[in-house]
C-alpha positions in Angstrom: 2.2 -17.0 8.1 3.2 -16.0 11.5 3.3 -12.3 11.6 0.1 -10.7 11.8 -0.8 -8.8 8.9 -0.7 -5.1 8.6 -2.8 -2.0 8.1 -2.7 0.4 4.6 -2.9 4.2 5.5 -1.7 6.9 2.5 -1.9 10.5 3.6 -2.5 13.1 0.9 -0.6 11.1 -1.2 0.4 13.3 -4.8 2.5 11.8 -7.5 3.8 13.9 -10.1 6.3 13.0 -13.4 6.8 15.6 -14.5 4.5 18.0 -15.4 1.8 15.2 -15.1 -0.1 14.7 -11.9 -0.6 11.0 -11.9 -2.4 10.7 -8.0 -4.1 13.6 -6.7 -3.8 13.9 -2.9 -4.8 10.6 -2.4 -5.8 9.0 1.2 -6.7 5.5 1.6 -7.3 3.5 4.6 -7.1 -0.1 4.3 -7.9 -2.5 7.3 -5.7 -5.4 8.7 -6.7 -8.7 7.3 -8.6 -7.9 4.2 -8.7 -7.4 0.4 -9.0 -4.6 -1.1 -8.7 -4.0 -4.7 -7.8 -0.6 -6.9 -9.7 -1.0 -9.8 -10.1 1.7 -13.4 -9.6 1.7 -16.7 -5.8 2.1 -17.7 -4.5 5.0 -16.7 -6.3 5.5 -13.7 -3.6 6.0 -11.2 -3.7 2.1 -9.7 -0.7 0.5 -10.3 1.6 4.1 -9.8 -0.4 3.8 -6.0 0.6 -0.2 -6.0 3.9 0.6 -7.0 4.3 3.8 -4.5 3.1 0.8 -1.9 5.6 -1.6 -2.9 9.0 0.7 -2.6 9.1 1.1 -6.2 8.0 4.5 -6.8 8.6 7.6 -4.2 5.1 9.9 -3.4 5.7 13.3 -4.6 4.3 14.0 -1.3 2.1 12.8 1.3 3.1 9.9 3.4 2.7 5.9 3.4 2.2 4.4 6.7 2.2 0.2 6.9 1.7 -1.8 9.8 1.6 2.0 11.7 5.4 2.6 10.5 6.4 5.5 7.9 7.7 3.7 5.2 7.2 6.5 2.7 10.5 7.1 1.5 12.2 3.9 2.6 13.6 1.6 -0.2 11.5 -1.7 -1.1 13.8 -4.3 0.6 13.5 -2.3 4.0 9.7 -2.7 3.9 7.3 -5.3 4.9 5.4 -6.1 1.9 5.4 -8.7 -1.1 4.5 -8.4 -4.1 3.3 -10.5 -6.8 4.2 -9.1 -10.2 1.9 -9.6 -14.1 4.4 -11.5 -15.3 5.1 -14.0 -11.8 8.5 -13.1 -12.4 9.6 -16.5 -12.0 13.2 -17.5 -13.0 13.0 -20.2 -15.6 16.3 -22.1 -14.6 15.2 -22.6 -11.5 12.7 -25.4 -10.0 9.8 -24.0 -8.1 11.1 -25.1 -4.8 14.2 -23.1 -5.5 11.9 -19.8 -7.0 10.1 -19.6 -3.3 13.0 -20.3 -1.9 15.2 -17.8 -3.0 13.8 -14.9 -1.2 14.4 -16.8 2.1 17.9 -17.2 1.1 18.7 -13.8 0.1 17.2 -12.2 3.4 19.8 -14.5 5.3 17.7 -17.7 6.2 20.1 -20.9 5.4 19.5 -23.3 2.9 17.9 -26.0 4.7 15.0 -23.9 6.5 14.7 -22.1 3.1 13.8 -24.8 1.6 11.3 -26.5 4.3 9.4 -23.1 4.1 9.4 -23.1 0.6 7.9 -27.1 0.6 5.5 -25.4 3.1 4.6 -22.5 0.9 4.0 -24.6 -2.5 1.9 -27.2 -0.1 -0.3 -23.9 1.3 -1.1 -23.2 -2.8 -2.1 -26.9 -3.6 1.5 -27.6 -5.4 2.9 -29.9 -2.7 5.2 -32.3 -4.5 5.4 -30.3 -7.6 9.0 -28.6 -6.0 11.2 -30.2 -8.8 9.7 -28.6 -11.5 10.6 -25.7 -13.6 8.7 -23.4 -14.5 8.2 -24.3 -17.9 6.9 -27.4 -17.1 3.8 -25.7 -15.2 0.3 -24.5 -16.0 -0.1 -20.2 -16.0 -2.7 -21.4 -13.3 0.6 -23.3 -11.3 3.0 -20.7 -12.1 0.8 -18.1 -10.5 0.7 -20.5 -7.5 4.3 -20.2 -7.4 4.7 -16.5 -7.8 2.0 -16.5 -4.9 3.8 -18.9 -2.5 7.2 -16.8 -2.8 5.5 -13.8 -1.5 3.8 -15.6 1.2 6.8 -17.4 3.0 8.5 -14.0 3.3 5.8 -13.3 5.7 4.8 -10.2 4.9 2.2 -7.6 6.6 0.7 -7.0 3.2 0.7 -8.7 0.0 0.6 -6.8 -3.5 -1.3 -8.2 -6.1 -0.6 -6.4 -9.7 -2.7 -8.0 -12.3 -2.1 -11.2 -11.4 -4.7 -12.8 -13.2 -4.0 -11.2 -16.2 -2.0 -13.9 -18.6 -4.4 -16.7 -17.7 -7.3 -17.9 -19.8 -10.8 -17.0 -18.9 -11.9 -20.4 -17.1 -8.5 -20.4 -15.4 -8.4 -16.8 -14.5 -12.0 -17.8 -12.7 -10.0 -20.7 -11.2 -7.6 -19.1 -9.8 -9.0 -15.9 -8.5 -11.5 -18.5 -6.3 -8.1 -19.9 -5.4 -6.5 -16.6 -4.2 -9.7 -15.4 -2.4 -10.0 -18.9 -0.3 -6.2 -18.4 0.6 -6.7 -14.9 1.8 -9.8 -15.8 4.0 -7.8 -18.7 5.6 -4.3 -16.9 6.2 -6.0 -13.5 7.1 -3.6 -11.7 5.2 -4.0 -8.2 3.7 -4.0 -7.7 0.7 -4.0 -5.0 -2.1 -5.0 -6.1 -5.7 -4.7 -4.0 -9.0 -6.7 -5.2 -11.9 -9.5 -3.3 -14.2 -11.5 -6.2 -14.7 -14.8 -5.9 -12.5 -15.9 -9.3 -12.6 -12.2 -10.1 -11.1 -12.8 -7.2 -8.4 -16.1 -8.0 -7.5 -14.8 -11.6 -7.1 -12.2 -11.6 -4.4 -12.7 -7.9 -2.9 -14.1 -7.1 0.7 -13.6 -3.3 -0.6 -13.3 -1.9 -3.9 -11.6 1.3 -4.3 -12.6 2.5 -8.1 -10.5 5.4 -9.5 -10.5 7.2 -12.4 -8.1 10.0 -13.3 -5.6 9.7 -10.2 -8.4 10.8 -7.9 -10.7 7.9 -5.8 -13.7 7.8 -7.9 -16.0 5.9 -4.9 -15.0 3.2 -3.0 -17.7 0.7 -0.8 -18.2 -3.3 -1.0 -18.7 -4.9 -3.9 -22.4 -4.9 -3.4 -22.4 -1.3 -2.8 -20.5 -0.3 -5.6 -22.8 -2.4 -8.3 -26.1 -1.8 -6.5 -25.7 1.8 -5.6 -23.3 3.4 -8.0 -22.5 6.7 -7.3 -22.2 8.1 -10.8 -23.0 7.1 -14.5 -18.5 6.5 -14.5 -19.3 4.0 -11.8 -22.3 2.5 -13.1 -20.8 1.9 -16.1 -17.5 0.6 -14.9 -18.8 -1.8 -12.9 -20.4 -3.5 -15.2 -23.1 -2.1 -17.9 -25.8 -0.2 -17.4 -28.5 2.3 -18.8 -28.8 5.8 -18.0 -32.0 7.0 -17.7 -33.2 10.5 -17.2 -36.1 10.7 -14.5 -37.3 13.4 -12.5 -37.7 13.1 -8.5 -41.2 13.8 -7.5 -41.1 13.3 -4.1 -39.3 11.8 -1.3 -40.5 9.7 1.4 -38.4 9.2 3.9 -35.2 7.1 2.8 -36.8 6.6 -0.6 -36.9 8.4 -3.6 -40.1 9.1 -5.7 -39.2 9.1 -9.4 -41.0 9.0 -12.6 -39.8 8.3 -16.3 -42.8 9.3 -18.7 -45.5 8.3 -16.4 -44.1 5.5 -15.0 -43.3 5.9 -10.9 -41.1 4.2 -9.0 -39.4 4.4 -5.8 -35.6 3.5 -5.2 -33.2 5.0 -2.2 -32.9 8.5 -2.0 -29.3 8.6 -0.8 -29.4 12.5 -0.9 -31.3 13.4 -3.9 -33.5 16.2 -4.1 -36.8 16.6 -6.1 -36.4 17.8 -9.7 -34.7 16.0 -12.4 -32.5 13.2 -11.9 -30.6 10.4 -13.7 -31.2 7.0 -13.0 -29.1 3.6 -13.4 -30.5 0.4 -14.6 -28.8 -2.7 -15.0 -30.1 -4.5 -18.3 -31.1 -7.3 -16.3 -33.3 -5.0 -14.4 -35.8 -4.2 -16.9 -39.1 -6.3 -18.0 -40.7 -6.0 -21.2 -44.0 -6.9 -22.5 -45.5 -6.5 -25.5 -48.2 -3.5 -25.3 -49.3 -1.0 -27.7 -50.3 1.9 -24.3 -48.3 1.4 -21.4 -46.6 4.1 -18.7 -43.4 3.6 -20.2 -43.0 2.5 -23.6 -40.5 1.6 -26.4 -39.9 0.0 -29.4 -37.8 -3.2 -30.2 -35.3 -1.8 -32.5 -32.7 -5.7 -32.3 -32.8 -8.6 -30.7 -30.5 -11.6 -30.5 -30.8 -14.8 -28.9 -27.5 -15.8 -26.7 -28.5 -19.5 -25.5 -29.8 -18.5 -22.1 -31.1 -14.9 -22.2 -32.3 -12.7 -25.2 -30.4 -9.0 -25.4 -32.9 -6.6 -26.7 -31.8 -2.8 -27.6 -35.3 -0.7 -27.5 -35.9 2.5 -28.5 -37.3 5.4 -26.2 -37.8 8.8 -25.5 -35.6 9.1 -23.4 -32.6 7.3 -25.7 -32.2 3.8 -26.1 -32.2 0.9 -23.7 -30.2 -2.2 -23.3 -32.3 -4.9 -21.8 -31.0 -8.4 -21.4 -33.9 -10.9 -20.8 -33.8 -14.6 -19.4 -37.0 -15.4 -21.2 -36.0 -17.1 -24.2 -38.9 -19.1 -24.5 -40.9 -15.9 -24.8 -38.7 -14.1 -27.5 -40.3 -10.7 -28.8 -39.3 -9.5 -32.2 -38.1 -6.4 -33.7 -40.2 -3.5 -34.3 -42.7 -4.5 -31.3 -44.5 -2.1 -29.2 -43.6 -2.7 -25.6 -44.3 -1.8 -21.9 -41.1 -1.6 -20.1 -40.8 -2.1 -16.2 -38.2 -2.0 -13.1 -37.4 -4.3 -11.1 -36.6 -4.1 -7.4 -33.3 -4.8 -7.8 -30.3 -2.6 -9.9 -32.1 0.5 -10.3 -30.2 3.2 -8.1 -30.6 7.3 -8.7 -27.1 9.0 -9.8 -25.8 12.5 -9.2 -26.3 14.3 -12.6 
């Protein structure tokens, strides 16, 4: 790629059908250069805001700047983006070659450098020497490759992802996204991915923008999103996690003082105030041990063994608790009394 990519800005961007609101004055910033992903359940708004991105859908209002240029209301051949749709899109009578090729041809590039860029493009995806083929005769993993390369060798100053991953197998779909993320990093291309699979967003993304409802729910880095979710949505989007009510008994200074029966622990404040609270734990982020008196106790209500980790579900006061437990050599059975603890890690005080 030659052109250097572009920056994402939407301004108080609204999108309405109707009656419906489907975005509510949205405004996003995305840098040159990077990945970001739009992740939430279906229905969240993300693929309207892809779509609004790509040319394909008009804002109600607000405007869409890429690359610094207003391209709100401009049609989606007269901006500079690609996009790379579910379903690859690919036309089944033609070879590969010809597939990447035929966007170079319709913009007005002749046949022969068509084609070299299009040898170029399958040979930056790992399918050099595979032009002759149709599509038919390709993996989902190739013909993603192939959907990918077409966008590329248009050169565009940002690249649309919409569920790409989507009609691949799980060990291919973990293939590939590897494969896509590499690419990015070495081409320096921006990027804007759609999916509602967290374990694909937290995968490829330098910044996850989570929404829920047609409004922006939290965005942040991966890490920040897992490790300090901003609410019990969040927590529990981005992969499972208990909620736990706890009260704040102090702060001192960027950490928070909390207690769940008479259990303390301390965990960043990021605002809170003293008085009750709710607290996320990831089930990985909880030991147990079996005790009759402890600070915070429960009671094995299931367990089943999963190869490398037990998953426990233990009763509380404050509700039940989902613990998943690497010690399978140290299994503790159903009905036990047991201390529970936190770890350092994955425990992170939510707004109630």
């Amino acid at each position: 790629m030659n052109h250097a990519p572009g920056s994402v800005v939407l301004q108080n961007i609204r999108k309405q059908f109707g009656a419906f609101t489907a975005i509510h004055d949205l405004s996003l910033t995305i840098e040159p250069g990077t990945l970001v992903t739009l992740l939430g359940p279906s229905g969240c708004g993300k693929t309207t805001t892809l779509r609004m991105l790509a040319g394909l859908e008009h804002p109600t209002s607000g405007r869409i700047l890429i690359g610094g240029k207003d391209v709100t209301m401009l049609p989606a051949n007269e901006r500079d983006v690609s996009m790379v749709f579910q379903s690859y899109a690919l036309f089944p009578h033609m070879s590969s070659l010809d597939n990447v090729a035929y966007g170079l041809e319709s913009s007005g590039l002749n046949r022969k450098e068509a084609r070299q860029k299009a040898e170029n493009g399958l040979e930056l995806v790992g399918l050099a020497g595979m032009g002759q083929r149709l599509p038919a005769e390709l993996s989902g993993g190739q013909q993603q490759r192939v959907a990918v390369a077409r966008a590329l060798v248009l050169e565009p100053q940002v690249l649309l992802l919409d569920e790409p991953l989507s009609n691949l197998d799980t060990r291919l779909r973990r293939r590939v996204r590897t494969e896509i993320r590499e690419l990015q990093q070495r081409l320096q291309f921006t990027a804007v991915y759609v999916t509602h699979d967290q374990d694909e967003a937290l995968a490829v993304s330098d910044r996850i923008i989570v929404m829920k409802d047609g409004h922006v729910a939290q965005e942040g880095s991966p890490r920040d999103l897992y490790e300090s979710p901003a609410s019990a949505f969040i927590a529990d989007f981005m992969g499972e996690a208990n909620v736990v009510p706890c009260t704040v008994i102090g702060i001192e200074g960027d950490q928070a003082v909390i207690q769940v029966q008479d259990l303390v622990h301390r965990v960043p404040s990021r605002g809170v105030k003293v008085g009750p609270g709710q607290l996320a734990v990831r089930p990985n982020s909880v030991t147990l041990s079996p005790s009759t008196k402890a600070d915070f106790c429960g009671r094995i209500s299931s367990a089943a063994y999963l190869g490398d980790h037990i998953e426990y579900e233990v009763e509380t006061d404050g509700g039940p608790l989902f613990v998943v437990d690497p010690s399978v050599e140290r299994p503790i059975a159903p009905s036990t009394n047991v201390a529970i603890g936190f770890k350092e890690r994955g425990i992170a005080i939510i707004s109630l």
